[in-house]
C-alpha positions as CSV (number, residue, x, y, z in Angstrom):
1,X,242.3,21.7,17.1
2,X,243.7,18.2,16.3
3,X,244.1,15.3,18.7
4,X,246.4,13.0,18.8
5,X,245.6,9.6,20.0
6,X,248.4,7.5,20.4
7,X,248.3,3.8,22.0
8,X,251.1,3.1,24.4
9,X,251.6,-0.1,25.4
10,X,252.2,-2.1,29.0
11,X,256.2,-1.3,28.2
12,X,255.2,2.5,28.2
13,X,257.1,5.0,26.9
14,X,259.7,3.1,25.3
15,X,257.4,1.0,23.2
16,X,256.8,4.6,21.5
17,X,258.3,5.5,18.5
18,X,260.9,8.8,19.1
19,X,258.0,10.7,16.9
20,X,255.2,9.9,19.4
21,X,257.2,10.8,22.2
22,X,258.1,14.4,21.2
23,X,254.3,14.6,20.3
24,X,253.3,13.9,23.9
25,X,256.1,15.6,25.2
26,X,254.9,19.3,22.8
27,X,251.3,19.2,23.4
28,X,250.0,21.9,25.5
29,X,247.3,19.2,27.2
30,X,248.2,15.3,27.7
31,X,245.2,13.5,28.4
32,X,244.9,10.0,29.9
33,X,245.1,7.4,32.6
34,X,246.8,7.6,35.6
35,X,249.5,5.0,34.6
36,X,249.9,6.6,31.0
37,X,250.4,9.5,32.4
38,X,252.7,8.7,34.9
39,X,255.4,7.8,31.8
40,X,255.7,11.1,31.2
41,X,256.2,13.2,34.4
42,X,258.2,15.7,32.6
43,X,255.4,17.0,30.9
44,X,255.1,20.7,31.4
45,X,251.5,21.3,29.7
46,X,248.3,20.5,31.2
47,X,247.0,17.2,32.1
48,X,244.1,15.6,32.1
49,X,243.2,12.2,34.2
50,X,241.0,10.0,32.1
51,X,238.8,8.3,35.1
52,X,235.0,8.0,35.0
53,X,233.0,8.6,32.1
54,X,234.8,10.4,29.2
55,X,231.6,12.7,28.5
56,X,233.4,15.3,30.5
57,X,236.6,15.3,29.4
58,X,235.6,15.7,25.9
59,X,233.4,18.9,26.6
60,X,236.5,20.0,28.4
61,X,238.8,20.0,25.5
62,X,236.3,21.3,23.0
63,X,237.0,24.3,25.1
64,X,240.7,24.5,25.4
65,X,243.0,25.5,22.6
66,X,246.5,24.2,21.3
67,X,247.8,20.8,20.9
68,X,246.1,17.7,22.6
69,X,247.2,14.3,22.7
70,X,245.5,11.5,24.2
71,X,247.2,8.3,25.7
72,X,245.3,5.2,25.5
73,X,246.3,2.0,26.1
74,X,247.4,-0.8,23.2
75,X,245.4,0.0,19.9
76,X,242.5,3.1,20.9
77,X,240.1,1.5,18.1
78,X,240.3,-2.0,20.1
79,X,237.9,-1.7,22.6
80,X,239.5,1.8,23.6
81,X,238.6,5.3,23.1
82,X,239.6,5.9,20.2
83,X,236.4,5.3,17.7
84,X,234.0,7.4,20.6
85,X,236.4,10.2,20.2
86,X,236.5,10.2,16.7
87,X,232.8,10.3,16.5
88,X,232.8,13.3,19.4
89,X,235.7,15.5,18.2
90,X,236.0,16.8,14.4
91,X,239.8,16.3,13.9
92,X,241.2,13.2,15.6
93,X,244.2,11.4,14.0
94,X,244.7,7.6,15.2
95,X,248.1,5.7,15.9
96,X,248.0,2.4,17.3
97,X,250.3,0.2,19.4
98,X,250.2,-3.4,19.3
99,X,247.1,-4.4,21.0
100,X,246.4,-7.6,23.7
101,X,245.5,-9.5,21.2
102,X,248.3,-8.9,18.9
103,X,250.9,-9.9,21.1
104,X,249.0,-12.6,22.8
105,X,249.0,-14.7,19.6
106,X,252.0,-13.6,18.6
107,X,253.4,-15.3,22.0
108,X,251.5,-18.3,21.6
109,X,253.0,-18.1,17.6
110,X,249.7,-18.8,16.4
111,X,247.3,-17.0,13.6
112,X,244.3,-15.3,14.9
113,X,242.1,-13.9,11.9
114,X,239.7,-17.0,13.2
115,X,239.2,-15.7,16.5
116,X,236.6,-14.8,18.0
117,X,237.2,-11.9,20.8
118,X,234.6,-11.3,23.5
119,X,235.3,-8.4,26.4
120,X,234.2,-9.4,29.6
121,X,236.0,-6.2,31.0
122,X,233.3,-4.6,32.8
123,X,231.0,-6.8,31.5
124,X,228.3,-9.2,33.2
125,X,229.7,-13.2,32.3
126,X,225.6,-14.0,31.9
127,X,225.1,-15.7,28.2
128,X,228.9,-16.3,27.6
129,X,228.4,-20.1,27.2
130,X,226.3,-20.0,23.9
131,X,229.1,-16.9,22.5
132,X,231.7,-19.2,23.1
133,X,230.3,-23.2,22.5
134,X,231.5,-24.5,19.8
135,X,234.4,-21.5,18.5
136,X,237.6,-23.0,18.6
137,X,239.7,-20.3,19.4
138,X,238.2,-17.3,21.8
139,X,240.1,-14.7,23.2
140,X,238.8,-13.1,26.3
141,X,239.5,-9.7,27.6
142,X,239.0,-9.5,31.4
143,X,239.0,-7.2,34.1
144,X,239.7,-7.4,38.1
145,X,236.2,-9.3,38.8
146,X,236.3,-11.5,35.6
147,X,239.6,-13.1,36.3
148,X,241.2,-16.0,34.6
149,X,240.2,-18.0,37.7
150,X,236.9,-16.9,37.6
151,X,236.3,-17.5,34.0
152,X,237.6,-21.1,34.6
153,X,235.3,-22.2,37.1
154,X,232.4,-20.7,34.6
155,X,233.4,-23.1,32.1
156,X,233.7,-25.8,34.1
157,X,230.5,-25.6,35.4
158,X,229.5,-25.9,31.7
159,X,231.6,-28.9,31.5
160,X,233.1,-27.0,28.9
161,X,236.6,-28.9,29.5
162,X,237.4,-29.2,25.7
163,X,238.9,-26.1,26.2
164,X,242.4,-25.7,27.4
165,X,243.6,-21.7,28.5
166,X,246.7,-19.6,27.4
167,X,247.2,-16.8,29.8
168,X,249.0,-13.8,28.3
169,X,250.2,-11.3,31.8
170,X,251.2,-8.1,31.6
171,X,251.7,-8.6,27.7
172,X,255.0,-6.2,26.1
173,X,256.0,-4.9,29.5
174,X,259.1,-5.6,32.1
175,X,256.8,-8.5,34.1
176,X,255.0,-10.4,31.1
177,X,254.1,-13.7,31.8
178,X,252.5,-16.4,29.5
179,X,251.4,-19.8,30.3
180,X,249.0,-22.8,29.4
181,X,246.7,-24.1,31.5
182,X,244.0,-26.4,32.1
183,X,240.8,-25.5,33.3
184,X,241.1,-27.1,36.4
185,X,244.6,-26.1,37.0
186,X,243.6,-22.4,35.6
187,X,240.7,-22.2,38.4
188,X,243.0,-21.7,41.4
189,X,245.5,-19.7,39.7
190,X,246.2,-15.9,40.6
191,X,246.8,-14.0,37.7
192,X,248.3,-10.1,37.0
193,X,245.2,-8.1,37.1
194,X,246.6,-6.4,33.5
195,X,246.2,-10.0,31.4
196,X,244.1,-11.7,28.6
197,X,243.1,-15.4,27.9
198,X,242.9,-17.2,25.1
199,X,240.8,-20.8,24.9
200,X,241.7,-23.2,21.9
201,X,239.4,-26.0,21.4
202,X,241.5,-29.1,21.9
203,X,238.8,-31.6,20.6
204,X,235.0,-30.9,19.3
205,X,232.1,-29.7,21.4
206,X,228.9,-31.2,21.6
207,X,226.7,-29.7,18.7
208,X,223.2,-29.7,18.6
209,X,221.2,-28.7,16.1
210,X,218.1,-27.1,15.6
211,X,214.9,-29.4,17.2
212,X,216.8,-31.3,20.2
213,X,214.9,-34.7,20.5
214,X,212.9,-34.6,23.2
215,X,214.4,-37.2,25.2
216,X,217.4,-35.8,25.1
217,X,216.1,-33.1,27.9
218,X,215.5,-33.6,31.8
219,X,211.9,-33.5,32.3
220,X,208.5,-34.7,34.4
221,X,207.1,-37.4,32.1
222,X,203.5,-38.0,32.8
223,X,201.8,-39.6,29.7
224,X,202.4,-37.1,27.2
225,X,205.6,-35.5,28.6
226,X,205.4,-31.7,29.9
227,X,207.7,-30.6,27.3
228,X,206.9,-28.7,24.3
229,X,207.5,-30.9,21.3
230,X,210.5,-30.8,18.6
231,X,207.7,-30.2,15.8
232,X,205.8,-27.8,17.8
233,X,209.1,-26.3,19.0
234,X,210.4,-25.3,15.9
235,X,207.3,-24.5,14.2
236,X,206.8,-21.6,17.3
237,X,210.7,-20.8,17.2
238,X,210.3,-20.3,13.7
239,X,207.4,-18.2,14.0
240,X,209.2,-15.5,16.8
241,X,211.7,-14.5,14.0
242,X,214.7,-14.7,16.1
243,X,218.1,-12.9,15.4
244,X,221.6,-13.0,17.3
245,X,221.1,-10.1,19.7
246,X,217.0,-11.1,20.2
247,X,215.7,-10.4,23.9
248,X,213.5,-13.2,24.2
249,X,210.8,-14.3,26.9
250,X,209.7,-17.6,27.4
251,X,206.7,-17.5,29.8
252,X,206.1,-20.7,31.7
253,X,208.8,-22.6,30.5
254,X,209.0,-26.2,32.1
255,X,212.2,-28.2,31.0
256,X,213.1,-24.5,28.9
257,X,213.4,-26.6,25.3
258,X,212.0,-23.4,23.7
259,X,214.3,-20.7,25.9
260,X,217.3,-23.0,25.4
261,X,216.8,-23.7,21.3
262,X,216.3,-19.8,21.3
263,X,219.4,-19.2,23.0
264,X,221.2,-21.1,21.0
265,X,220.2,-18.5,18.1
266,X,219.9,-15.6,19.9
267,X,223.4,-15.7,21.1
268,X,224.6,-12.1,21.8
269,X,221.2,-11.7,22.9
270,X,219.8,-12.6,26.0
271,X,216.9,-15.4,27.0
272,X,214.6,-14.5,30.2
273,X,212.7,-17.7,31.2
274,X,210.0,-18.1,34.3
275,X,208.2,-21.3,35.8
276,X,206.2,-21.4,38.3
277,X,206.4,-25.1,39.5
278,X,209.6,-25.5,41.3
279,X,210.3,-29.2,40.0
280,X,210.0,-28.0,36.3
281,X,212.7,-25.4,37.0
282,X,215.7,-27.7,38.7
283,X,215.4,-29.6,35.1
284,X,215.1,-26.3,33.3
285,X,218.8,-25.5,35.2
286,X,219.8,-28.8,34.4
287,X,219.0,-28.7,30.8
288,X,221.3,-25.5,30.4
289,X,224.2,-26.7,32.0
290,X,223.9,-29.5,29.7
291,X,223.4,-27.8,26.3
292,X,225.4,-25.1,27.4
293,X,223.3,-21.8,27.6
294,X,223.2,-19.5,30.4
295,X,220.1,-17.6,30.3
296,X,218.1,-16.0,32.7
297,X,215.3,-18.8,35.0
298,X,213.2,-17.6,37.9
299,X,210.4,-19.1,40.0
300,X,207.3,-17.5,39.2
301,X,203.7,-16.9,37.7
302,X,204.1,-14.2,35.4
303,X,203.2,-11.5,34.9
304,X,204.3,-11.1,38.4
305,X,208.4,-10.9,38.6
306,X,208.8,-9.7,35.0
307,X,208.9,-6.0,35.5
308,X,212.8,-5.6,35.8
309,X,213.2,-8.0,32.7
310,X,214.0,-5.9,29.4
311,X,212.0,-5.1,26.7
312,X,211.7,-7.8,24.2
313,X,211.7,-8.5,20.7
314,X,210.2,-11.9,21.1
315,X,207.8,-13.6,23.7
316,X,206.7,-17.5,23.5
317,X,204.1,-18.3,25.8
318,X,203.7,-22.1,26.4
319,X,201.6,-21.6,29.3
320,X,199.6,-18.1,31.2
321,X,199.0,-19.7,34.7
322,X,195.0,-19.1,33.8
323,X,195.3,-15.3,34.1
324,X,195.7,-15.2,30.3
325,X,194.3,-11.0,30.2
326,X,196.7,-9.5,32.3
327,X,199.9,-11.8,31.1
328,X,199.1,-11.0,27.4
329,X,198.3,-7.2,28.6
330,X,201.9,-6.9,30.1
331,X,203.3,-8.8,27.3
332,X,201.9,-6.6,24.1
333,X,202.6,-3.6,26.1
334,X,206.4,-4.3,26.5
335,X,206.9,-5.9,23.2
336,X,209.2,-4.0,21.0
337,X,207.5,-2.4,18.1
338,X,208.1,-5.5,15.4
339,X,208.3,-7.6,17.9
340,X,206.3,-10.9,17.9
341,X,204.7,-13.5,20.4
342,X,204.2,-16.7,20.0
343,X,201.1,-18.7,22.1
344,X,201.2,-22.1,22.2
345,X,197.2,-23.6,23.1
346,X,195.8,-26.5,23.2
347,X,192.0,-26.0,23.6
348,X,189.3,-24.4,21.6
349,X,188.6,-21.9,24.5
350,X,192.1,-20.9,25.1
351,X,192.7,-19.4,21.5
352,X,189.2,-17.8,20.8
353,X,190.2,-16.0,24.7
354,X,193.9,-15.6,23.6
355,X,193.1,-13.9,19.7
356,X,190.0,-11.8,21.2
357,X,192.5,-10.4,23.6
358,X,195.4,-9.9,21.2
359,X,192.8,-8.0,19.0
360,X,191.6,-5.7,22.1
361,X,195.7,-4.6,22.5
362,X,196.0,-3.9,18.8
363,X,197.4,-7.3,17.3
364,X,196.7,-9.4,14.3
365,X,197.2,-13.0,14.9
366,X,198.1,-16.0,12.1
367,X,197.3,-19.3,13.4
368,X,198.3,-22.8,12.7
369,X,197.2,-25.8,13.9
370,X,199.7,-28.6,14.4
371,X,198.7,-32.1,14.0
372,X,201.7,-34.0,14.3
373,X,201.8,-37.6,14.3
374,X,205.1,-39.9,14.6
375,X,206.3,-43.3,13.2
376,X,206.4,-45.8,16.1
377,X,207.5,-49.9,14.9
378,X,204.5,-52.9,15.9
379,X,206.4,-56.1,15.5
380,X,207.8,-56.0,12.0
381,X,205.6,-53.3,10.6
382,X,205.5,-49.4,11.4
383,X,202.3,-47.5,12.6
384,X,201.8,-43.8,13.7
385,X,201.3,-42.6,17.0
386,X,199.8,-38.9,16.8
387,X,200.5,-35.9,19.3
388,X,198.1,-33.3,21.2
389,X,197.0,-30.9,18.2
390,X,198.3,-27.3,19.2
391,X,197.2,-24.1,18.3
392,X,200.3,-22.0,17.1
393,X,199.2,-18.2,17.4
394,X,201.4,-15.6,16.0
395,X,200.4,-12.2,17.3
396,X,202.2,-9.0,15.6
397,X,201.3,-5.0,16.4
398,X,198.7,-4.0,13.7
399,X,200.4,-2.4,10.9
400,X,201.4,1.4,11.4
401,X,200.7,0.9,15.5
402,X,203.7,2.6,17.2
């Protein structure tokens, strides 16, 4: 049996070529949403509401014989049905209407091969800062809780006001409305629940690259600074092997230099941080409004509080609590397989403890000891002032350990 999918558009059945129509109009079973199918209430086959998951519905037609066709809304390999169907169904034949995206450039009369499209349409907003810094032209598709509004006042908290917002409502059907706004102007507006945004970059953002100076985050600043340093920080950055989608845990960690710089990587990903001194976490929060990642921060001595966190590929441990046995326990236990952690110590008894216990779970460790010293001027000449040597322990599964 071949199915037909065919992407109708927000002006419905008249956006259809005469071809497509007669198609729906033959089938023996029409399948899709409520509003699709409501453009076609002459249909005498059998219909099929798309709602829920589509598990069923597919189990239901690999029962039925004659002629299907599926309606699905704008192009059915954009964030539609159509590529799940394809992979479910043997004989599927794909025809696409213009999609959101299509026609919101195409309104705004600008190119979009350089943009970069993120779905927030049933979707969880958490991490969309670091996806979005720095692109100059994003197209967002929402839903009913991730409105325009909504998405505005994310940004702003950001201070992400380089951006400004084109608004494409009800795109290609009898009500479309497009408009540009400002953030600020954008945050009380009430939008069509059917509607798309675009941001364009109006002037740069802040970049950063890798190995912030240290000054440049909020922190408690004893002698030394309770901060883990640039050098140290990318040497143990380095060392967890980050990609984009990397889950990453950052145990104990203060001002979050490491968790933020690893956000910053680990993009599409997602960064789970935990401190258990209250003061260290309001600059923690402050530092990722300001460098623009929203990860995951909670007050805490781990291991407790980490058991709904997801499994990671990458763990940096700048400080256990003093229950370094059952933190590292939990932590080479949840660790994906070829995953890594990263333990940052500064004295002679803390890595003998932390490399005997990494060899009890089944790890090898690689250590490097940092001695890091910086120029600093005396009156017309330059001298060197040198940091805390660390301990950089790099613990991997044992080869061949599942």
């Amino acid at each position: 049996m071949t199915v037909k999918v065919i992407g109708i558009g927000d002006e419905g059945r008249e956006g259809l070529l005469p071809v497509y129509q007669d198609w729906v109009l033959s089938c023996d079973i029409l399948v899709g949403g409520k509003r699709q199918l409501a453009n076609f209430p002459e249909h005498k086959g059998e219909k099929l509401i798309l709602e829920g998951g589509l598990k069923s519905v597919i189990e239901t037609l690999k029962e039925k014989e004659g002629s299907t066709v599926v309606l699905a809304s704008g192009d059915p390999m954009f964030f539609g049905v159509g590529g799940y169907l394809a992979k479910k169904l043997s004989d599927v034949e794909i025809y696409p209407s213009l999609s959101s995206i299509q026609l919101a450039f195409a309104r705004m009369k600008e190119s979009w091969q350089d943009c970069e499209v993120i779905s927030v349409h049933g979707r969880t907003m958490k991490g969309l800062a670091q996806k979005i810094n720095g692109k100059k032209k994003i197209l967002l598709l929402t839903d009913k809780e991730n409105t325009p509004s909504r998405i505005a006042d994310y940004l702003l908290d950001y201070q992400m006001t380089e951006y400004k917002a084109f608004v494409g409502e009800n795109l290609g059907g009898m009500e479309e409305k497009t408009e540009w706004f400002s953030l600020e102007k954008l945050s009380s507006y009430k939008a069509s629940s059917l509607n798309v945004v675009v941001l364009k970059q109006t002037h740069s953002s802040p970049a950063w690259t890798l190995g912030i100076p240290d000054d440049e985050f909020s922190q408690r600043k004893p002698d030394k600074g309770l901060i883990t340093k640039k050098e140290v920080r990318i040497l143990s950055i380095a060392a967890l092997e980050l990609h984009e989608h990397s889950i990453v845990w950052d145990i104990g960690t203060c001002t979050a230099s490491v968790a933020i710089e690893s956000a910053r990587i680990a993009k599409y990903g997602m960064v789970y941080g935990i401190e258990k001194n209250e003061a260290d976490l309001n600059n923690a929060w402050e530092n990722t409004k300001k460098f623009r990642t929203d990860i995951h921060l909670q007050h805490g001595k781990a291991p407790e509080g980490i058991d709904e966190w997801p499994d990671p590929d990458a763990i940096f441990i700048g400080g256990s609590g003093g229950d370094m046995e059952a933190l590292l326990g939990v932590c080479c236990q949840r660790l994906k397989a070829g995953g890594t952690i990263v333990l940052n110590a500064v004295t002679i008894e803390n890595l003998g403890n932390a490399t005997s216990i990494f060899n009890k779970n089944g790890f090898t460790t690689d250590i490097t000891l940092a001695q890091i010293s910086r120029s600093k001027p005396i009156l017309h000449m330059t001298r060197f002032d040198s940091l805390n040597p660390i301990y950089i322990i790099t613990a991997k599964y044992k080869e061949g350990q599942e």
